[in-house]
N, C-alpha and C positions, 0 to 999 in steps of 0.2 A: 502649263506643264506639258500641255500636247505639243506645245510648236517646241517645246525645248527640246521634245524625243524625236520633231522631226528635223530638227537643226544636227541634231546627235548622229541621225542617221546617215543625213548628207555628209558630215564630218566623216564616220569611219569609212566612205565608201571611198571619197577621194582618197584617206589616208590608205586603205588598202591599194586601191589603183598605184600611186604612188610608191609601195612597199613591194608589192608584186611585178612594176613593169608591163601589166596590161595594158592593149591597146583598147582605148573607147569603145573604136569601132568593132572592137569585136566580142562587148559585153553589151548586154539586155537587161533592162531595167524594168522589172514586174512588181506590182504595189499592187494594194488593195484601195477601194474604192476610198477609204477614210483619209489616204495620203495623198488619192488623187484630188480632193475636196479639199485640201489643208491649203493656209492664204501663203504657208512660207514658199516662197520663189525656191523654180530649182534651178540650182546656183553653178550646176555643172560640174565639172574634171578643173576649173583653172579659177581662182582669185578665192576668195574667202569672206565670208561674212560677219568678219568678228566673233562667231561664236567657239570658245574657247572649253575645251573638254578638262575638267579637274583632272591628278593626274590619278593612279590606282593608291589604294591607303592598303596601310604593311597588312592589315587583318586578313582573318583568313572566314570563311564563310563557313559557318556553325550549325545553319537551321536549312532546314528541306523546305519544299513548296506546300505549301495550303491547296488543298483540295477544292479545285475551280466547280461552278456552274454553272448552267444556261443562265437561273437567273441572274447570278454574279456577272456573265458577260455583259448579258444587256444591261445592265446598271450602269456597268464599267463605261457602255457606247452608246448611250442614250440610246436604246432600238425598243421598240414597243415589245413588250410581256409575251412570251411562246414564237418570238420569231426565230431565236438560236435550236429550238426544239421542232419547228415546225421545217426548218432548214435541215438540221438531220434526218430526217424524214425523206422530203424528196430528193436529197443526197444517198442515202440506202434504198430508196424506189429507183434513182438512175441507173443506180450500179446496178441491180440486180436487171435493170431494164437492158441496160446496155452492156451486159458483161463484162464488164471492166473491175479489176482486182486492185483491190487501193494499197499500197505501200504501206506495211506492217510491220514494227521493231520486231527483232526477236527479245522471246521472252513477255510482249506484251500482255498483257490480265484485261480480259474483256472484249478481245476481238477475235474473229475467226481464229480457227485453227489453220497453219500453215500447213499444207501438203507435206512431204516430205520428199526427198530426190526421186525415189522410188516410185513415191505414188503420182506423179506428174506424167500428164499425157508425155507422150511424143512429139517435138514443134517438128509441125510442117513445113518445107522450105517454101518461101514465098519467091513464086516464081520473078517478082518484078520488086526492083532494088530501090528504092525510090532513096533519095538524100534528107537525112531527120530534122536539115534547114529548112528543108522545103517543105515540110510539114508543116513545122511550126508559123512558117510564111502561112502557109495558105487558110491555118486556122486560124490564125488571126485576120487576114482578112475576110474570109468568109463570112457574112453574115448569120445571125443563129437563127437555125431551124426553129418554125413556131411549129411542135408536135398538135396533133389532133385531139380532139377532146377525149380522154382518156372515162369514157360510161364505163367502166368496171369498177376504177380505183372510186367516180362518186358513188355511186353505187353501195360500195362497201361501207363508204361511207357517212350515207344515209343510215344504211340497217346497222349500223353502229352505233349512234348517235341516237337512234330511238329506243334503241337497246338497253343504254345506258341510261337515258332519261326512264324508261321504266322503273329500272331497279334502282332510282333512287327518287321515287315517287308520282315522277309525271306519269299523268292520263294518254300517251303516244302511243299512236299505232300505227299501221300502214299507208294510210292512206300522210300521215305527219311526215314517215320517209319520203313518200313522191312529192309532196310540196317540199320538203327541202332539195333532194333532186332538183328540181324543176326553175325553184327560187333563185337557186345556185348558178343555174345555165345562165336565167334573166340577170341578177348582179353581172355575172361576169360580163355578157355584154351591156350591160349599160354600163360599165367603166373601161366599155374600150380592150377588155383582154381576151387572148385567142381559146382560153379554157380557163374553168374555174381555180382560184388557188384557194388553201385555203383558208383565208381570210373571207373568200366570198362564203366558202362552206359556213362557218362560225356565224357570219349577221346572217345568212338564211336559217339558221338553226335557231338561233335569237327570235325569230321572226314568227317562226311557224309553229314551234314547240315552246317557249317561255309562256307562266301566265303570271297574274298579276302577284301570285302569291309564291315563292318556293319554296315546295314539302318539304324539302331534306338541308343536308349542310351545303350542296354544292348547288351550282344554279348551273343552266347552259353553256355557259361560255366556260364555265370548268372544265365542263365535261368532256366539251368542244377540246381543252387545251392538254386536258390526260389521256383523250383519245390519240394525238397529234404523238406524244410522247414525255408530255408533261416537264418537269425541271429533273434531267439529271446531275447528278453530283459525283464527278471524279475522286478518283483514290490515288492515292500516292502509295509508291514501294515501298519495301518494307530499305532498299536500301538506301534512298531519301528520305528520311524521316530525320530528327536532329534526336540528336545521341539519347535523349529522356525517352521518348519516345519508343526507341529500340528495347533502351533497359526497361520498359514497363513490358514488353515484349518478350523480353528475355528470362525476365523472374516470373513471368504468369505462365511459363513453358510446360513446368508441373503437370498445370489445369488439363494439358494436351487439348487443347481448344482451338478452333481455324479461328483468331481474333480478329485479324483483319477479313475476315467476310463479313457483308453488310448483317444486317437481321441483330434478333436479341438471341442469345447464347446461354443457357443454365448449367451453371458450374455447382457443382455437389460437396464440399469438403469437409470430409471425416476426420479433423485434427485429432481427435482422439486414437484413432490408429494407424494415421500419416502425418507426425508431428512434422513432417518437414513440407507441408501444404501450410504452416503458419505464416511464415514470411508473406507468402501468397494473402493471405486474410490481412496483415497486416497494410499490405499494399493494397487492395480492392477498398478496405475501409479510408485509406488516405486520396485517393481517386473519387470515391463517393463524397468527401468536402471540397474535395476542388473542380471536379467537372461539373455538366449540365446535370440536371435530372433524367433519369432514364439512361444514363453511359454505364454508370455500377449501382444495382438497384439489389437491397438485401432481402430475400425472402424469407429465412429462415437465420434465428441470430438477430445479437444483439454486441455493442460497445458500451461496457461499463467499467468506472475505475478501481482497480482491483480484482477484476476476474479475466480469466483466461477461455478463450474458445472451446467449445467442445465439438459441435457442428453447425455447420452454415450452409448456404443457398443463397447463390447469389445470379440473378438475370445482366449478363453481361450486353454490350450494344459496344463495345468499342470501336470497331468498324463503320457505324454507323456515325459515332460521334470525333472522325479520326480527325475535323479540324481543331476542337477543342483539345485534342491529347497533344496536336501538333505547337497549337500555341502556347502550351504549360512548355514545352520545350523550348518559347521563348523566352523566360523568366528564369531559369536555370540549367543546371544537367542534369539533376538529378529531382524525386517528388517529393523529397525529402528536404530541401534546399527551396522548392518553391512554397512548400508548406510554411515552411519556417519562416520562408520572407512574408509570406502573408500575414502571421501569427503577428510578428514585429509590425507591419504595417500597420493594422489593426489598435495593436497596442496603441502606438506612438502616434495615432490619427489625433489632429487637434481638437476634434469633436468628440474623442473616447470618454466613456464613464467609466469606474471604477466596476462595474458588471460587467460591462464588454473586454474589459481588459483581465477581469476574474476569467469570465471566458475561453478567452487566449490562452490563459495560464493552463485550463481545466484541457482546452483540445491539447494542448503541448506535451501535457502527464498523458493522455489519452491515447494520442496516435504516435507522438514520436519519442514515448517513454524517458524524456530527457530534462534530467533536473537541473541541468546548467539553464538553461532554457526558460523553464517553470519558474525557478530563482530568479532572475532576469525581471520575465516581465510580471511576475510579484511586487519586485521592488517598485516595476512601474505602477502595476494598481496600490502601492502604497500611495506614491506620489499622488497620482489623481486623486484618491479620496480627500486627503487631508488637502488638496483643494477644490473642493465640492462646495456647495453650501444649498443646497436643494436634495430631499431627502425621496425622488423619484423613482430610484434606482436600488431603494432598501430591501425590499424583497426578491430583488434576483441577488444583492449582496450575500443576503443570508442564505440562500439555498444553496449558490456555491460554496462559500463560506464552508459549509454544513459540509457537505458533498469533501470537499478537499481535505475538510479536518475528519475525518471518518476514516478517508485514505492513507494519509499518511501514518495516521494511528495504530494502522493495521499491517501498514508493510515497513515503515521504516522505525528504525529503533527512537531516534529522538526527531521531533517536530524541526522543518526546517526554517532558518532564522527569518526569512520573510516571513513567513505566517504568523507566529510570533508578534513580529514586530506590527502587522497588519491588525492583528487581532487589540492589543495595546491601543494604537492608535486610534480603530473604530472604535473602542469605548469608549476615550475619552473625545473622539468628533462627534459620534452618537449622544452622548450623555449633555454637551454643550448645545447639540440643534433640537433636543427633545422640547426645552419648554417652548420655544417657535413654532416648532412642527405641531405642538397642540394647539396655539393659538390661530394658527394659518389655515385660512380657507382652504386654499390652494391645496394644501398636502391632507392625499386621504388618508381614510381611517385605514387602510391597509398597508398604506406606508409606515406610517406611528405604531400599528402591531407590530411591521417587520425590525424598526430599530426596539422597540421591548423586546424582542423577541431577542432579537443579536444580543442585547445588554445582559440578558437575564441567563439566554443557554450558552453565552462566554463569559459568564462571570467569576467562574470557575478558576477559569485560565486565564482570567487578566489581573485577576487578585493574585496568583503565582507568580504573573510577570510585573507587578512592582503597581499596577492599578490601586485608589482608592478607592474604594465602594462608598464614600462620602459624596465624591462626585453624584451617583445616580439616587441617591438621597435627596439632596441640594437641589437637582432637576426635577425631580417628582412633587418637591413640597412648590419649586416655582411655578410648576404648568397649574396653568386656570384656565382649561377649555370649556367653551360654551356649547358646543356641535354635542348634541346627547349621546353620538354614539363612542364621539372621545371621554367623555364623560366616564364611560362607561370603562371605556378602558382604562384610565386613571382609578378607578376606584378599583381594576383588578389587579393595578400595579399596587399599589397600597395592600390589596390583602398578600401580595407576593412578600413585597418586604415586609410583614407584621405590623404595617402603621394602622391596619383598619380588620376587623374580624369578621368572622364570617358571618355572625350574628346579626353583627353591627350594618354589613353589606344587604343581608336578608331584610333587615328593616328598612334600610333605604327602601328598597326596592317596593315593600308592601304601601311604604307611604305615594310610591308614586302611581301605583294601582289606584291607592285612594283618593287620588289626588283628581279629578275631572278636567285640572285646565292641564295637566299633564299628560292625560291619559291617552293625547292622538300622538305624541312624541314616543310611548315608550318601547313600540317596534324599533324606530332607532338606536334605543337603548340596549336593545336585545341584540340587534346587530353589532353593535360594540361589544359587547358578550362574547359571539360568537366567534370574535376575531382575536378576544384577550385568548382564546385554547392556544393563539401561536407562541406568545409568553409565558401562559400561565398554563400551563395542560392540567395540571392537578385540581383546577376550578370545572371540570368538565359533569362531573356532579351538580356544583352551581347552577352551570349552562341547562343541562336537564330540566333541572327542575323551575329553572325561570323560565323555560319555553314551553314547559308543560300547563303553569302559572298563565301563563300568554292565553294559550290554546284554551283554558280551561274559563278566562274571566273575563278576555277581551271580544268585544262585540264582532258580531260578523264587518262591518263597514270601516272599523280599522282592522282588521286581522287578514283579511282577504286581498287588500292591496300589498300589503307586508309580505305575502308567502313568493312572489316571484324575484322581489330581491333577495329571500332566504336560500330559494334554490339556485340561485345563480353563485351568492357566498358561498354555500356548500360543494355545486360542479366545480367551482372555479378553484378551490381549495382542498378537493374531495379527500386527496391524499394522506394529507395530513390530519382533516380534520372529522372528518366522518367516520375515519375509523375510531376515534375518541369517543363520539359522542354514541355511536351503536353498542360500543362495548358497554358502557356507562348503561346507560339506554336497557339493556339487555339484563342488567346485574338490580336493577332496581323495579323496574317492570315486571309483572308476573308471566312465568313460560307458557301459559294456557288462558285460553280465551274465556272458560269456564268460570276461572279464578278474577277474571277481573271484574263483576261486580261486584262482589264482596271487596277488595282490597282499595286500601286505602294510602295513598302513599306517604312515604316516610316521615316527609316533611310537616306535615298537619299532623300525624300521631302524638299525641302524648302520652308518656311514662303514667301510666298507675302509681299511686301514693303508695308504698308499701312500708306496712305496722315496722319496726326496729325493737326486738327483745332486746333488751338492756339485761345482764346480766352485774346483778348489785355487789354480789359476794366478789373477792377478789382473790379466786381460788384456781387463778391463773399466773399470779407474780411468784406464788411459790414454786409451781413448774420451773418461770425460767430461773427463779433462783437457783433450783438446783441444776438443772440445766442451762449453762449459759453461753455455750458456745456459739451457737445459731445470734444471740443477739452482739457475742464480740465480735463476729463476722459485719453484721451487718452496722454495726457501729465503726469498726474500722473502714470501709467502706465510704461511710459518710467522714470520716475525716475526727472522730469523737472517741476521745482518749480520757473522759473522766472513772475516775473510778466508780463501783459498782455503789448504788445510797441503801437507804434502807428498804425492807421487802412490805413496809404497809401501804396497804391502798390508798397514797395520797395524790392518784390521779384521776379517784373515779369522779370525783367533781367536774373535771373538767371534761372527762369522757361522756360523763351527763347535760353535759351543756351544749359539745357540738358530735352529736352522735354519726354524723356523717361517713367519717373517716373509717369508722371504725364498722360501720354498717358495708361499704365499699372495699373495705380490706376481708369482712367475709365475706360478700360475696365472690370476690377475686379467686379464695380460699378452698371455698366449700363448693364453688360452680353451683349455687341456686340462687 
């Protein structure tokens, strides 16, 4: 590529020569050292070397320059690290040495200020007129001056160098500046130069002040190289910038902010009583997904689906980050246009899951309020799912899931037909991988909550859109998992659907207390437990009281290993799941510390036997004889249209047989 820029260049120079009618001899060919070092032959004013220039294409040039750097140079020219920085350097030490004013655009950002007509000395006429050929003759062949060894500028730059090494932990003193001094002189001549540069400065500084360990983040030769000038990074105008760019410039004008100055920026916005600083918030949050970290950074404020801004704080750096703003401007014209291609990237990647494309769907409602869009790539996480067959991905399904349908619940009149059709679909995909997923190692006990979970809090709204609830019937009597803690959740799917009672759960559970080759298993089983609250929340009572059970019968040497995996299911779930179990928790437990030795909890209480007065006389049917309204009420009710029989007591027999009823209807009645 290098010889083809330098074929390019002999090309236009003939072809200009050629287009212009200039004579040779009275043009001057100045290069830099890279061109003079290059193997392509220079081919002159006359014959040609075959190299053929494409011709110009109709397009027209859309994007600005990227914002160069030292570093970026020397990458660019294979040249050792700090030599473009350390070249600035003695190029602004010349000028100032030799008073010589360097050639400056108007209008330039970051260099002197230009005098002005006004404030410009007087030129003195120079009494001897010399010819400006003869100049440049003679400076070229003159030989360069070797200047004298400049003790000031090492100097300064010794007590610099030990300065710095101070304050970032080196032991240096004075005596560390004269050995770099001094070290400096020696390098320079032992490599043959007339003064030190600073390259000699840097290994004397290595030399004299490095030790084996470095205090701080920077070592020597940093310091050496931030001293010199370190890596600057140019800016580009604001009227080179490509069209995105501009406009991200042009809508944040509000903020009244100097955006393009380097540094971080804090912007304040009172959407509450500058509703038209929203756009603004709208745009800083779509920036903040697409730039670096630290370009739009939120301090205050949040992005939720469903609510609208009220104040924000935001630490802006766009200046600092102006090549990345510069390169979103090469993927569109607008942020809104590179968002979206993103979005769709995303989606349509051949490695996307049905959560990263929920995702998609969720930033799409999120930042670009766009339901053609959401629609879109819904239909795409349709597709993906129903070609899934690994249930890895179940519990970020369901959160979003969750998250989307809460959303649209709230702002739009009817559910949009993706979701719908999504919700459909994972039933019946969920319900057909559930008894796999319990038999499969591979798939954890968090996965297998998340699809109960999906099953059981859409079951609602998949039996409205045409679902069998036979399906998750049929899945639940198939799975036969062995892992105790699926176990565990199968048997909370069971009391979900009314296949197994609570009583009946309860007794498992004692038999496995009692059981000795069970008993280093059954923390696993408590884990399972604690994972059915994502399916089954109303078992959070259950949960309680089996871990109270735990705490209260299991040995220190199984119970103690158990509690780092508890707290790690509970941080890791806290959201959902801690607040269930504190409430619970809180409602069953006694409020004072006083009270709990005495109390006993609910679950080992038994009911007192309480005597039942049977009343034998039957000096109540005549009541409702004559009163009978109350019982046609509740007779029609039940569906019971016989007519009224006779008013003798030919029920007390059997009142006396199962007195229960009737014992539980007064108390219902009388409240004792």
């Amino acid at each position: 590529m290098d010889e083809d820029r330098e074929r390019y260049m002999w090309t236009r120079m003939r072809e200009h020569l050629a287009a212009s009618g200039a004579d040779p001899a009275d043009c001057l060919y100045i290069c830099g050292a890279f061109h003079a070092a290059s193997r392509v032959a220079e081919f002159g004013v006359e014959g040609t070397d075959g190299f053929v220039i494409s011709p110009r294409s109709e397009s027209t040039w859309q994007y600005g320059l990227i914002p160069s750097s030292h570093a970026s140079i020397e990458a660019q020219f294979g040249l050792a690290g700090g030599s473009v920085s350390i070249a600035a350097t003695e190029w602004a030490k010349n000028l100032k040495r030799t008073k010589v004013k360097q050639f400056q655009l108007e209008g330039q950002v970051g260099g002197p200020k230009r005098k002005k007509a006004a404030e410009l000395p007087a030129p003195t006429p120079d009494p001897v007129v010399v010819d400006p050929s003869d100049q440049l003759s003679g400076f070229l062949q003159r030989p360069p001056v070797l200047d004298r060894l400049n003790e000031a500028e090492l100097l300064g730059w010794s007590v610099e160098i030990v300065r710095a090494a101070r304050r970032n932990g080196y032991l240096a003193s004075t005596a560390d500046a004269i050995a770099v001094f001094e070290t400096s002189i020696l390098l320079a001549g032992m490599r043959d130069r007339a003064k030190p540069t600073p390259y000699d400065f840097q290994d004397a500084a290595v030399t004299c002040i490095e030790k084996d360990v470095v205090p701080g983040r920077r070592d020597v030769r940093r310091l050496v190289e931030i001293m010199m000038g370190g890596d600057r990074i140019g800016q580009v105008g604001y009227d080179a910038l490509p069209p995105l760019a501009r406009d991200v410039h042009d809508r944040l004008e509000p903020l009244n902010l100097k955006l393009q100055q380097r540094g971080v920026q804090r912007a304040l916005l009172d959407i509450a009583s500058r509703p038209e600083l929203e756009p603004c918030s709208d745009l800083l949050w779509m920036l903040r997904y697409l730039m670096p970290h630290g370009a739009a950074r939120p301090i205050m404020g949040e992005r939720r689906l469903g609510e609208r801004p009220i104040q924000e704080s935001w630490d802006l750096a766009l200046g600092t980050h102006q090549r990345a703003l510069i390169e979103l401007g090469y993927e569109g014209v607008s942020v809104e246009q590179v968002l979206e291609q993103r979005l769709r990237r995303a989606a349509y990647h051949p490695h996307a899951t049905a959560a990263k494309v929920l995702g998609a769907v969720e930033d799409a409602t999120l930042y670009l309020r766009s339901a053609r869009l959401a629609g879109e790539l819904g239909t795409r996480a349709l597709e993906v799912l129903a070609t899934e067959r690994t249930v890895d991905g179940a519990p970020e399904v369901l959160r979003r899931v969750r998250r989307l349908l809460a959303h649209y619940r709230t702002s739009e009149p009817v559910l949009p037909r993706w979701i719908e059709d999504f919700v459909r679909t994972g039933y019946a995909h969920y319900c057909t991988l559930l008894p796999a997923a319990f038999a499969d190692e591979e798939a954890g006990v968090e996965q297998v909550a998340a699809m109960l979970g999906f099953l059981f809090s859409m079951e609602s709204l998949a039996l409205s859109l045409g679902c069998d609830r036979t399906q998750l019937e049929l899945a639940i009597v198939g799975s036969h998992p062995q892992e105790p803690s699926k176990v565990a959740l199968l048997w909370a799917a069971q009391v979900q659907l009314g296949r197994l009672s609570r009583a009946e759960l309860r007794e498992r559970c004692a038999d496995l207390l009692a059981n000795p080759m069970v008993l280093p298993a059954y923390p696993r089983y408590l884990s399972g437990f604690v994972h059915a609250l994502e399916p089954a929340p109303g078992l959070a009572d259950f949960v309680v009281e089996a871990v109270s059970n735990a705490f209260a019968e299991l040995p220190d040497r199984l119970l103690l290993p158990w509690l780092p995996t508890l707290i790690t299911t509970l941080r890791s779930r806290g959201a959902e799941l801690v607040p269930l179990l504190v409430r619970e928790a809180g409602r069953i437990f006694p409020g004072r510390l006083a009270a709990l030795d005495e109390w006993v909890p609910p679950w080992k209480s038994r009911p007192e036997p309480r005597a039942v007065t049977r009343k034998t006389k039957g000096g109540g049917l005549a009541l409702l004889a004559a009163h009978p309204a109350a019982c046609d009420a509740v007779a029609g009710l039940l569906g019971c249209d016989e007519p009224w029989g006779s008013t003798a007591p030919t029920g007390l027999a059997l009142l006396e047989r199962y007195p229960d009823s009737a014992a539980a209807l007064e108390e219902v009645l009388t409240g004792v």
